[in-house]
C-alpha positions as CSV (number, residue, x, y, z in Angstrom):
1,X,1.5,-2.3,-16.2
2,X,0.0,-2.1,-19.6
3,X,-2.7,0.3,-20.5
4,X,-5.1,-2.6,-20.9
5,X,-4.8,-4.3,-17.6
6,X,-7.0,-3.5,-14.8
7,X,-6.2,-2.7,-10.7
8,X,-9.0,-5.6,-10.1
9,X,-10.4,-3.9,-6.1
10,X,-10.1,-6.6,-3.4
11,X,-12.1,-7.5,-0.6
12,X,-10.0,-7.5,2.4
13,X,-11.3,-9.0,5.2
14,X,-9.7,-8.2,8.8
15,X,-9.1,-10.3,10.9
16,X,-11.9,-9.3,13.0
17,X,-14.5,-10.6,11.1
18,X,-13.2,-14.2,10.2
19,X,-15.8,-17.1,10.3
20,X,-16.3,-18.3,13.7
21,X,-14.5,-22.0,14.2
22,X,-16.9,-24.7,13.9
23,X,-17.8,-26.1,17.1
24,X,-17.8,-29.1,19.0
25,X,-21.2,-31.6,17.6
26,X,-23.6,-32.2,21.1
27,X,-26.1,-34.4,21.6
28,X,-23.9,-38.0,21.0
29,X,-26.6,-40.9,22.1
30,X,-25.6,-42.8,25.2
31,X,-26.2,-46.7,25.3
32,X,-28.7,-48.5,26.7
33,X,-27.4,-49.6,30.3
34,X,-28.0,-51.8,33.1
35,X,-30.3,-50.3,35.9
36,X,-28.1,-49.7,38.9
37,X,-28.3,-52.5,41.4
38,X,-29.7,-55.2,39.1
39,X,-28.5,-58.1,37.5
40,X,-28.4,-58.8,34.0
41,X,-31.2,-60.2,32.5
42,X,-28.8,-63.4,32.0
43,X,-28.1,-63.8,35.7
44,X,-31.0,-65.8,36.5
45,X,-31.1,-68.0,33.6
46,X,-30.4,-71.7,34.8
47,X,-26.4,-72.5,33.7
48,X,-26.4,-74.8,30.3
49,X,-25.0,-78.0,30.3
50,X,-20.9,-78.6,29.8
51,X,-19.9,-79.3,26.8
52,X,-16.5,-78.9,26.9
53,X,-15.6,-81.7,23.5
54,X,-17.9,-79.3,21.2
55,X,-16.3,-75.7,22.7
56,X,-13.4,-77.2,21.4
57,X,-14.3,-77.9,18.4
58,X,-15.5,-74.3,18.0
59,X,-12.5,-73.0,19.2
60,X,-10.1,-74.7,16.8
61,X,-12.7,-73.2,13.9
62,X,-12.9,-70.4,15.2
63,X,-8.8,-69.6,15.1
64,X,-8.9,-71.6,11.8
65,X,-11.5,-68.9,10.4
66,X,-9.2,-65.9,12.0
67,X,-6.2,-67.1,10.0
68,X,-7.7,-67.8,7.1
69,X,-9.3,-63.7,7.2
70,X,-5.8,-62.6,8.1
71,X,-4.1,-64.3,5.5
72,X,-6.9,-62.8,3.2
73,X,-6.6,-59.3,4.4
74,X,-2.9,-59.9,4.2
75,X,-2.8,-60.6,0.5
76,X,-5.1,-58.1,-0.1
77,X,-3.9,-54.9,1.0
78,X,-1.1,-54.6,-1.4
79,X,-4.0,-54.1,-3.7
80,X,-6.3,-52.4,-2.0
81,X,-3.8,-49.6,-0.8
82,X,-2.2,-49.5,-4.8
83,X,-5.5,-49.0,-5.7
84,X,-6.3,-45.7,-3.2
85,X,-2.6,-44.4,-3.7
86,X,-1.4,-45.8,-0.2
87,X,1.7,-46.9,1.0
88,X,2.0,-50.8,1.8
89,X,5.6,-51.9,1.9
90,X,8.8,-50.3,-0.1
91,X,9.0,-52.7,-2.7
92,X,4.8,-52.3,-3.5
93,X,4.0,-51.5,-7.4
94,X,2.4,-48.5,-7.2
95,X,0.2,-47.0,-9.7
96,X,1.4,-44.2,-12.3
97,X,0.6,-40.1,-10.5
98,X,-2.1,-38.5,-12.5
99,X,-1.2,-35.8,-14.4
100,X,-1.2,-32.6,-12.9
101,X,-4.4,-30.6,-14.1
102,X,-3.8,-27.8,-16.4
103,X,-3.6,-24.2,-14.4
104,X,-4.2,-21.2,-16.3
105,X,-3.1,-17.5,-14.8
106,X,-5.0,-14.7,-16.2
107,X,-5.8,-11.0,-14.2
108,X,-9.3,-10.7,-14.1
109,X,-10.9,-6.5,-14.1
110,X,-14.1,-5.5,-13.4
111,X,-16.6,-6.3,-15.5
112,X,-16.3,-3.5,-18.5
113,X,-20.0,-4.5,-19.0
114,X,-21.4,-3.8,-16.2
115,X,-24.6,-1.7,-15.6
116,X,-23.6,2.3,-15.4
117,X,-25.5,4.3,-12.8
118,X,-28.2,6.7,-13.9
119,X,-27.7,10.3,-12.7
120,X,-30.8,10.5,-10.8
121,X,-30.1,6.8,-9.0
122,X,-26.7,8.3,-7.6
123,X,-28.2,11.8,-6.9
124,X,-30.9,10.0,-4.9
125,X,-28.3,7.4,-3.2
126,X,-25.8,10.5,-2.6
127,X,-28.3,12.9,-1.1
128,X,-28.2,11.8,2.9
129,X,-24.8,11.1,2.9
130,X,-23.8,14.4,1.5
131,X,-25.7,16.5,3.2
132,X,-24.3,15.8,6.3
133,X,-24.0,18.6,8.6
134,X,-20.5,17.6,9.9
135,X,-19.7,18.4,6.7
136,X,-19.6,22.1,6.4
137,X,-19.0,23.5,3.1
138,X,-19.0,19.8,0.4
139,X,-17.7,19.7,-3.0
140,X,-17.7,16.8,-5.2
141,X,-18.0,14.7,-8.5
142,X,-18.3,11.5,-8.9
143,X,-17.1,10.4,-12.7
144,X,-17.8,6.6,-14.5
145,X,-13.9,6.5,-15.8
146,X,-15.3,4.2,-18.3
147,X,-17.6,6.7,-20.4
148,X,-16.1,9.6,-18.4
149,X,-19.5,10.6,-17.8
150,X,-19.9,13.0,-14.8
151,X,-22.5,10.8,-12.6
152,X,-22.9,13.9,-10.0
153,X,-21.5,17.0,-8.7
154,X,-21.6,19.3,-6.7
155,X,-19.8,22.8,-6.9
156,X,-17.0,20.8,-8.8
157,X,-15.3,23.4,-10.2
158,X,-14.7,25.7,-7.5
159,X,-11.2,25.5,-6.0
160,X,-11.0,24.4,-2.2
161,X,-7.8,23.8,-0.1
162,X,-7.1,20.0,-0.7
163,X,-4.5,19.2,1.9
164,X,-3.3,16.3,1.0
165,X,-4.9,15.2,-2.1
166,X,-2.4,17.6,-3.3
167,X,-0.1,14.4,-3.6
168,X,-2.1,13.0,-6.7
169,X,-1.1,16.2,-8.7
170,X,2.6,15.9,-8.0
171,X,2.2,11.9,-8.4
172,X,0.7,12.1,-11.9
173,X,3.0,15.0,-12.9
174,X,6.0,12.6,-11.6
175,X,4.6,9.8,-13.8
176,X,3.8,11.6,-17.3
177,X,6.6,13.2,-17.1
178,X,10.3,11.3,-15.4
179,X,10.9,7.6,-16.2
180,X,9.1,4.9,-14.5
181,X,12.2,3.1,-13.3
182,X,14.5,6.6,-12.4
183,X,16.0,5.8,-9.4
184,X,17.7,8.8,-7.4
185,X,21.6,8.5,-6.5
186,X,23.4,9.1,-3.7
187,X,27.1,9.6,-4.3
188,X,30.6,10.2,-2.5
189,X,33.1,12.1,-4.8
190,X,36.8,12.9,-3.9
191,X,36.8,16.2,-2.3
192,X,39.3,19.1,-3.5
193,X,41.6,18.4,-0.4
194,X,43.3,15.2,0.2
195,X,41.5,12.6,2.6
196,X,38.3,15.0,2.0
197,X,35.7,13.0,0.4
198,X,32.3,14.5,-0.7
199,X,28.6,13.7,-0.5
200,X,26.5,14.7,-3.4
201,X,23.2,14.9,-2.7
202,X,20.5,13.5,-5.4
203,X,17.5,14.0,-4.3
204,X,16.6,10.6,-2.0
205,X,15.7,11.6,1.3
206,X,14.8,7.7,1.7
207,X,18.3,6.7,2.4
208,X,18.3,4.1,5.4
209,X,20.6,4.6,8.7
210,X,19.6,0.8,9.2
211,X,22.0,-1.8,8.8
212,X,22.1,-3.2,5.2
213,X,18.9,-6.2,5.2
214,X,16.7,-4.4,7.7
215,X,13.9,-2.5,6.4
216,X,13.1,1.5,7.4
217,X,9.4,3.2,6.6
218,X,10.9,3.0,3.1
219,X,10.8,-0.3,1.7
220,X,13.3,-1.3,-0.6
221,X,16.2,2.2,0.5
222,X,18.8,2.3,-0.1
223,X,21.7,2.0,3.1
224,X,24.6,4.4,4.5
225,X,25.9,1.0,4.9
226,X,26.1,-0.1,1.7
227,X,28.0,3.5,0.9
228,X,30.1,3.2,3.5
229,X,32.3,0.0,2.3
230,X,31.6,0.9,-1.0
231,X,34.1,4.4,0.4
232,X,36.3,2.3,2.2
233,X,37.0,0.0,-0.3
234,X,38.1,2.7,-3.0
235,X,40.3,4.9,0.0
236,X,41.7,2.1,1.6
237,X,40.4,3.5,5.0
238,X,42.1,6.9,4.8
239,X,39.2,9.7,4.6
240,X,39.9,12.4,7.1
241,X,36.9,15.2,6.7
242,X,33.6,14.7,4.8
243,X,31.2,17.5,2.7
244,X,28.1,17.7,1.5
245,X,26.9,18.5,-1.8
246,X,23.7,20.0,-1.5
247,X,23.4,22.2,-4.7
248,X,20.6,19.8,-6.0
249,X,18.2,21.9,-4.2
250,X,17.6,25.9,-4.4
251,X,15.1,28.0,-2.6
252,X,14.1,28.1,1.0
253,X,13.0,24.7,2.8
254,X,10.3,25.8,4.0
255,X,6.6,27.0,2.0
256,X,4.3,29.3,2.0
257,X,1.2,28.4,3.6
258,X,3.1,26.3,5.7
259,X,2.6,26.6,10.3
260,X,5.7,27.4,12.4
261,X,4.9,23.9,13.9
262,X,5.0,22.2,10.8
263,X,8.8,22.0,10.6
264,X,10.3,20.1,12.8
265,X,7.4,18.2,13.4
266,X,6.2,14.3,13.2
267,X,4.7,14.6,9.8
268,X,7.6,16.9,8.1
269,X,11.3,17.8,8.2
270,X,13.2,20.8,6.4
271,X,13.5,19.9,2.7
272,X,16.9,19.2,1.6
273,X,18.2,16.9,-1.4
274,X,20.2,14.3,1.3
275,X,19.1,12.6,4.7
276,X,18.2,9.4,6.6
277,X,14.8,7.8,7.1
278,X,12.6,11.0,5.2
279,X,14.3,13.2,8.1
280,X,12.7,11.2,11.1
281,X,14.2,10.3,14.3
282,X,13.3,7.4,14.5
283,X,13.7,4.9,11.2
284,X,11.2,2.7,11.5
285,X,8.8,4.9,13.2
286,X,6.6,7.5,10.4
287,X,5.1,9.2,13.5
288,X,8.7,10.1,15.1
289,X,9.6,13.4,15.3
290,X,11.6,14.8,12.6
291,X,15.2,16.5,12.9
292,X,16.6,20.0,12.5
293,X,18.8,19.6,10.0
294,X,18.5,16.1,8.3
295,X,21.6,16.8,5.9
296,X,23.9,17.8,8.5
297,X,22.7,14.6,10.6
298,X,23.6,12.5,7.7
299,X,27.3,14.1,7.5
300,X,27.7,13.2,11.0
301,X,26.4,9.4,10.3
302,X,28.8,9.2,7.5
303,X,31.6,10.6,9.0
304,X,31.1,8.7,12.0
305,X,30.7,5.2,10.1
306,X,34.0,6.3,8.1
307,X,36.0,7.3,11.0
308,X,36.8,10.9,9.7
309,X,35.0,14.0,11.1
310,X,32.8,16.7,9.5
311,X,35.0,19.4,7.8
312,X,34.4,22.8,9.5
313,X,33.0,23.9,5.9
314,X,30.6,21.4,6.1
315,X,28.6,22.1,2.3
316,X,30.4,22.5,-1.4
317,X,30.4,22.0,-4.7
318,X,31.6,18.7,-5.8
319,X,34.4,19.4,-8.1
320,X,33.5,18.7,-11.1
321,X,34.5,15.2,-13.1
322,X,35.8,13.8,-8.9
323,X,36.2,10.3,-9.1
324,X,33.2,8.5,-7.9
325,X,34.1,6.5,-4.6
326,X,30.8,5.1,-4.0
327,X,27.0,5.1,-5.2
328,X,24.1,3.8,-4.1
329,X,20.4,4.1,-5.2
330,X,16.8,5.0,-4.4
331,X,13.9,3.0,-5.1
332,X,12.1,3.3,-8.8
333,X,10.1,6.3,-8.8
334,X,6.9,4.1,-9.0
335,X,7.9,3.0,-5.9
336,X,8.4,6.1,-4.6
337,X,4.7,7.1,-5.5
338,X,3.4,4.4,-4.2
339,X,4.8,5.4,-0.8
340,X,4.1,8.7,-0.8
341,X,0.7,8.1,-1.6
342,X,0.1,5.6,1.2
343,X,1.2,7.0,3.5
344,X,1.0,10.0,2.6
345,X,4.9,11.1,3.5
346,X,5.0,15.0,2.9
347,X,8.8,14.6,2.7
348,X,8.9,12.7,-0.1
349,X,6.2,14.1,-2.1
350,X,8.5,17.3,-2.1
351,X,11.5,15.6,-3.1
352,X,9.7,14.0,-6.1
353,X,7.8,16.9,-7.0
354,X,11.7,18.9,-7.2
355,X,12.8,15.9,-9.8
356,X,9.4,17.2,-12.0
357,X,10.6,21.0,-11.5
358,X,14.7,19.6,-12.7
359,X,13.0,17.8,-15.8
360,X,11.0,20.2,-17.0
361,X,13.5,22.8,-16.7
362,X,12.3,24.9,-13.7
363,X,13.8,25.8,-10.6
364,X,14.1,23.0,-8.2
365,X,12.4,24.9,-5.1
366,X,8.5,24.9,-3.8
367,X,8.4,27.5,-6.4
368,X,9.6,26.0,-9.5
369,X,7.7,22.4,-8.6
370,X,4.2,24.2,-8.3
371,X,4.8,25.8,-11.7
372,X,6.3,22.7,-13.3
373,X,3.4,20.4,-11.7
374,X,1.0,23.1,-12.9
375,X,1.9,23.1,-16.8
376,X,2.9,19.2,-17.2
377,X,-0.9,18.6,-16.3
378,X,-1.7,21.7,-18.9
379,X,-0.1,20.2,-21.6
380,X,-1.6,16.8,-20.8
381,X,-5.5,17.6,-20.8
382,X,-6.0,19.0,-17.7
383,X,-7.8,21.8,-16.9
384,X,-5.9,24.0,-14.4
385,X,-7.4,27.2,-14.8
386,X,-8.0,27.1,-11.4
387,X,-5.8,25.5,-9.7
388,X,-3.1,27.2,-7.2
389,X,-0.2,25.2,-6.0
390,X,2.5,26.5,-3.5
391,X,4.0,23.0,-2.4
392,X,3.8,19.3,-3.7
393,X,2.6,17.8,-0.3
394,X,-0.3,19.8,0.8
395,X,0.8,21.0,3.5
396,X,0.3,24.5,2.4
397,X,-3.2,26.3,3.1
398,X,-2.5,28.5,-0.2
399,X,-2.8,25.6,-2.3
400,X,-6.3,25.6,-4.4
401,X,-7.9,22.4,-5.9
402,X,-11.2,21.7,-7.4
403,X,-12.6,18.4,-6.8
404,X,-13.2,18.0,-10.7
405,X,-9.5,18.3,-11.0
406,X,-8.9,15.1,-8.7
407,X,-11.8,13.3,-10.2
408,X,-10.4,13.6,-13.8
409,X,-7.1,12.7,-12.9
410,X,-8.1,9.3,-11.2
411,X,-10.6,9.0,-14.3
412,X,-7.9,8.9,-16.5
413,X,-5.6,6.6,-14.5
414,X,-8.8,4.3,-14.2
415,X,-9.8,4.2,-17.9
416,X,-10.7,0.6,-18.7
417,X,-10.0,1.2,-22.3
418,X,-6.6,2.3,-21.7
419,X,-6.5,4.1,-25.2
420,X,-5.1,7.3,-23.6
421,X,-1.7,7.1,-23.8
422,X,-1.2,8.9,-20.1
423,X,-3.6,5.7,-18.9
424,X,-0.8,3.7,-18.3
425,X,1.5,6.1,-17.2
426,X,-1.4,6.9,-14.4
427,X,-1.7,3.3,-13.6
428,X,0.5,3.0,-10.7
429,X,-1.3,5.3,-8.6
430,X,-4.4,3.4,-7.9
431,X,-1.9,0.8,-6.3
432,X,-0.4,3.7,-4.0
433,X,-4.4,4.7,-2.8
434,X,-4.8,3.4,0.4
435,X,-7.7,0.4,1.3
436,X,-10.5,1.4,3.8
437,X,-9.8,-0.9,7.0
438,X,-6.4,-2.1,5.5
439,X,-3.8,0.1,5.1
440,X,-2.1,3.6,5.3
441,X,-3.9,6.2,6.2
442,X,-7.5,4.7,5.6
443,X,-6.4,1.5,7.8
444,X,-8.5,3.1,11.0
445,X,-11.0,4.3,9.2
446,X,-14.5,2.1,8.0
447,X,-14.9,0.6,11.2
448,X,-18.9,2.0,12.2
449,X,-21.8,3.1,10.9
450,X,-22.6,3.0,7.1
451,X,-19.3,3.4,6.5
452,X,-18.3,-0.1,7.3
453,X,-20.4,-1.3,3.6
454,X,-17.2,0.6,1.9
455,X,-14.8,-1.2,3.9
456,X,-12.0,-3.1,1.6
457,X,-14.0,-1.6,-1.5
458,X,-12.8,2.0,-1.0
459,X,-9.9,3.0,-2.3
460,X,-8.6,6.8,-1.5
461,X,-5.9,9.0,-0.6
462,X,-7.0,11.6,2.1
463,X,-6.3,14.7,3.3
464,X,-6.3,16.7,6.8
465,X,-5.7,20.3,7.2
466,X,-7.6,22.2,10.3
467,X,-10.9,22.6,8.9
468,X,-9.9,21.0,5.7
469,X,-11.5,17.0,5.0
470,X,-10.4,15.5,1.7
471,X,-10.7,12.0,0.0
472,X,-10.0,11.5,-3.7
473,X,-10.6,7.5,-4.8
474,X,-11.7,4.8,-6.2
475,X,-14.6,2.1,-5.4
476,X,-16.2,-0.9,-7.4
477,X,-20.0,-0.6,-7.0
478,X,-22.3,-3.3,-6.5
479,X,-23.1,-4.3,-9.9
480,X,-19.6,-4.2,-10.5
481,X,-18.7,-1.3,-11.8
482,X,-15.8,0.8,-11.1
483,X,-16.6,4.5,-10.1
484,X,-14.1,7.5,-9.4
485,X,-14.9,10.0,-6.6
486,X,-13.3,13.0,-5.6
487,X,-14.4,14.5,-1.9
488,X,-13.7,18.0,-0.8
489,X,-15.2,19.1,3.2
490,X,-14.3,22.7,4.3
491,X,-15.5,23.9,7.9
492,X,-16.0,20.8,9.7
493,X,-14.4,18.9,12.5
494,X,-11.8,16.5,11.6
495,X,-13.5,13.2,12.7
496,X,-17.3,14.5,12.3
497,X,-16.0,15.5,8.7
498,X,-13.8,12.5,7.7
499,X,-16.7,10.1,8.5
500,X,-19.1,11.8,6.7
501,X,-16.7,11.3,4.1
502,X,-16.3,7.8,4.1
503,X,-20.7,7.6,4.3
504,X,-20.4,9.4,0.7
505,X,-17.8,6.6,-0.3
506,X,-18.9,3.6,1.2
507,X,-22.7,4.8,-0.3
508,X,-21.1,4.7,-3.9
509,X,-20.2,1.2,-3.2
510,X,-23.6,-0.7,-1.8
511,X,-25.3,1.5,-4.8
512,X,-26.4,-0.4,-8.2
513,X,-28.0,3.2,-8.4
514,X,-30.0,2.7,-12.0
């Protein structure tokens, strides 16, 4: 998108609250009517005299009169219908189509003039709504992206856990740093042995077990299918054992900071640089529960598919310069981001946060990706001072955010100037932010209280940890103005917490606040 367009915020409406259908109109008059039980008023009039010559007469005139209307009509409605654009017969003239009226196609932003907020009318607006008990502990900032003025805040600085809010740092490290349209490959190489043939892993754990033209949580996958003929076209049918590349990857697949429950679970899988569906069980399903070991599930779906078996020494290293038997692709890393932002997919956040750590030179494990995330901010403007990453998802409880941090990061991606180069390479994560009341994880959320103002204006990506309430996002005020909020709860109840939460956003929006 170029730096100088704008994400313009949409109202959407559910379905819930659609107009109700007009209704049927009462109160049609009745006409007057006969009494029961009485004759008409003409009923005892005296008969008039026959006259049967004269009725005739009027007869004939009458029919005479009739024809002569018809005939009229007749002739008429040739014209008449040419005139309103009707059909009257296939050989009518018909008049010349008017022109079709010009259309012009422009994308319309917020309104760059618009009022700003004065400091004291958001402090006032802000001060129920943030201090909520349900709360706990609040940290905040709310930033105009268009002066970058601070609005209010509230122990900004201070590093909290961020759960998954975590997911915007590895997003905008992913986009300042790795090409827009990167895709990640998925490749089958000619093993060392005859009839082996080798998997080598790239990095997309999006690959789809589907059949090719149905559609996984992943939109727009790539398919085992699709690698499947592409292998049996180049063998001719003959592969006998199958391997998996894995090298992509180094370090545990596991991080720090990460629950025993966590993995296998239905929110995360073991991270490896090859598997189906993000690791789940089920490919269309985001909540099914993950599998052990997603790259040895994959061997058996290839294998399977290919009619060979898995080799008994299932990993190795692809020989180097093998002939490439078949390839198939991710979707482009904006894509990617988009996903893992809306729905907030763990998996996939780690995978993309390894391809910043490979770019930049680091390590591809937790490890390497925290420190590569970490300085690609750095170098960009960012203050990280105090900032503590162990994972790219937020999963981990070690990770350490301030709110400021988030704020400044959607400020920038927000900029309605768009002179900062990194503006339009931040872009594409407002369109990953999920909608309050519409989609991803904010889709159940709006739905009471003062909350429901904010709902289809709010944009924000969230975050759950026990204890841990975060929301990082976007809204267009009342005058118009587009405002930039970062949210950070620590101590609360989940659902006490994440709808105070959306009070503080859905405030921002109903608020002219000067």
């Amino acid at each position: 998108m170029p730096a100088g367009a704008q994400v313009q915020p949409v109202r959407i409406e559910p379905a819930d609250e659609q107009e109700p259908e007009s209704q049927a109109q009462e109160g049609q008059q009745d006409g007057d009517q006969t009494p029961p039980g009485e004759p008409p008023a003409s009923a005892t009039e005296a008969p008039e005299p026959k006259q049967g010559g004269r009725r005739k007469r009027l007869v004939f005139s009458g029919v005479a009169v009739l024809v002569v209307i018809a005939v009229g009509v007749t002739l008429a409605l040739p014209y008449v219908s040419n005139r309103l654009g009707l059909p009257w017969a296939p050989n009518a003239p018909k008049g010349d189509p008017p022109s079709p009226l010009p259309v012009s196609l422009q994308l319309a932003g917020p309104d760059e003039s618009a009022p700003e907020p004065s400091l004291s009318g958001i402090a006032e607006t802000l001060q129920g709504p943030a201090s909520a008990s349900a709360l706990g502990k609040l940290t905040g900032a709310v930033i105009d992206p268009q002066t970058k003025t601070v609005l209010w805040e509230k122990d900004g600085t201070e590093a909290l856990t961020p759960a998954s809010t975590t997911k915007l740092l590895t997003a905008a490290a992913a986009l300042m740093t790795l090409d827009h349209g990167m895709q990640l490959s998925t490749k089958v190489v000619e093993g060392s042995e005859p009839g082996t043939v080798v998997l080598v892993a790239g990095g997309d754990v999006t690959l789809s077990s589907l059949p090719t033209g149905e559609n996984s949580i992943f939109p727009g996958a790539a398919h085992l299918d699709d690698l499947v003929e592409q292998v049996r076209e180049a063998t001719g049918g003959s592969v006998g054992n199958v391997q998996l590349d894995l090298s992509l990857f180094s370090g545990e697949g596991t991080a720090p900071g990460w629950a025993p429950e966590d993995v296998p679970s239905t929110y995360m899988a073991e991270v490896q640089p090859a598997m189906l569906d993000g690791g789940r069980s089920v490919a269309t399903d985001d909540k099914s529960p993950g599998v052990a070991d997603p790259a040895g599930r994959l061997a058996s779906e290839l294998a399977g598919r290919l009619g060979a078996t898995v080799a008994a020494e299932p990993t190795t290293t692809a020989p180097q310069g093998a002939k490439v038997l078949g390839e198939v692709k991710s979707a482009p890393l904006t894509e990617l981001v988009d996903q893992l932002l809306i729905s907030s997919d763990n998996l996939l956040a780690e995978a993309v946060a390894r391809q910043v750590a490979i770019a930049e030179g680091k390590e591809p494990s937790f490890a390497g990706a925290a420190e590569a995330t970490e300085e690609v901010l750095a170098r960009n403007g960012f203050d990280m001072s105090a900032v503590e990453l162990s994972d790219g998802s937020g999963l981990s409880t070690l990770n350490k955010v301030p709110a400021k941090v988030l704020g400044d990061l959607l400020s920038l991606a927000a900029d309605p100037s768009g002179q900062d180069p990194n503006t339009s390479k931040l872009r594409p994560m407002l369109g990953g932010l999920p909608v309050a009341g519409g989609s991803g994880t904010l889709s159940s959320r709006y739905t009471e209280g003062q909350a429901v103002e904010g709902r289809g204006w709010v944009r924000g990506k969230t975050g759950t940890l026990d204890g841990v309430n975060t929301l990082a996002g976007v809204v267009l005020d009342a005058d118009g103005r587009v405002l930039v909020f970062a949210l950070m709860s620590a101590g609360g109840a989940i659902e006490p917490a994440r709808g105070a939460l959306d009070d503080i956003a859905a405030a921002l929006r109903g608020c002219g606040c000067r």
